[in-house]
BAFI-310073 format. One line per 5 residues: number of its first residue (from 1); their letters; for each residue x, y, z of C-alpha. Coordinates in Angstrom, 2 decimals, padded with zeros to 5 digits, always signed. Each point is the difference from the previous one (the first is absolute). Layout:
// BAFI-310073
NUM) a) X Y Z | ...
END
This chain:
// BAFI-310073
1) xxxxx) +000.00 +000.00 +000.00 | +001.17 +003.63 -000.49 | -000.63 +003.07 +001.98 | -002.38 +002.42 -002.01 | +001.81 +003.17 +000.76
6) xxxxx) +003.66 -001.00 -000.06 | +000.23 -003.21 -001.48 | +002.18 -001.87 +002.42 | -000.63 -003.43 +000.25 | -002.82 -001.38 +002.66
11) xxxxx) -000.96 -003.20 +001.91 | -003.35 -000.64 -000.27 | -000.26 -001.06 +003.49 | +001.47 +003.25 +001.33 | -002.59 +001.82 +002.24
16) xxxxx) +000.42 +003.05 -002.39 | -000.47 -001.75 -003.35 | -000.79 +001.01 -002.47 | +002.55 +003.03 +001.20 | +003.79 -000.23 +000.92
21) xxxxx) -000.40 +002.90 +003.16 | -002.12 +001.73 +001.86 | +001.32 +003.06 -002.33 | -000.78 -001.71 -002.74 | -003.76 -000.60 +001.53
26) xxxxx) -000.35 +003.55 +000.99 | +000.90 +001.24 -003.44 | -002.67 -001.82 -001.36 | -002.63 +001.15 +002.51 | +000.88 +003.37 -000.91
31) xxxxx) -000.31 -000.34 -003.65 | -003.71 -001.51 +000.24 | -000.79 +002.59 +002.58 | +001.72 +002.74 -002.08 | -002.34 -001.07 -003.09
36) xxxxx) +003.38 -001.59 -002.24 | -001.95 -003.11 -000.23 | -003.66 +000.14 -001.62 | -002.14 -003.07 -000.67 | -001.63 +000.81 -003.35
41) xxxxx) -003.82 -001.14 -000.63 | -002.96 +000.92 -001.57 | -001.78 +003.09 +001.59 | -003.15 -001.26 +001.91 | -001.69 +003.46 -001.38
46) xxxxx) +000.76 +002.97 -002.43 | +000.33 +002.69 +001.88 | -000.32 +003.12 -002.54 | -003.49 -002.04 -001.25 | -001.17 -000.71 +003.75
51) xxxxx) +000.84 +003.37 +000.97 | -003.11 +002.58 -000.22 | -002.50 -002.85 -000.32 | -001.54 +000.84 +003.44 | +000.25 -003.47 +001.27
END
């Protein structure tokens, strides 16, 4: 296995895994809670044709 953010190699069974460090943990944390990583989908609703509706 290898660490997402730096690439060094990782047991599986380490208590981190899939990360290296507790850095390497912490930068990812921050990146999802920074808005770096986005999970695309479909939009549930359009907002420009919902908007002004008056539902």
């Amino acid at each position: 296995m290898i660490c997402p953010i730096c690439k060094k190699p990782v047991d599986p069974a380490d208590k981190l895994a899939p990360f290296c460090s507790d850095r390497c943990k912490l930068l990812d944390l921050g990146a999802w809670a920074s808005g770096d990583y986005i999970i695309s989908t479909e939009p549930l609703f359009d907002l420009e044709k919902d908007q002004g509706n008056g539902e």
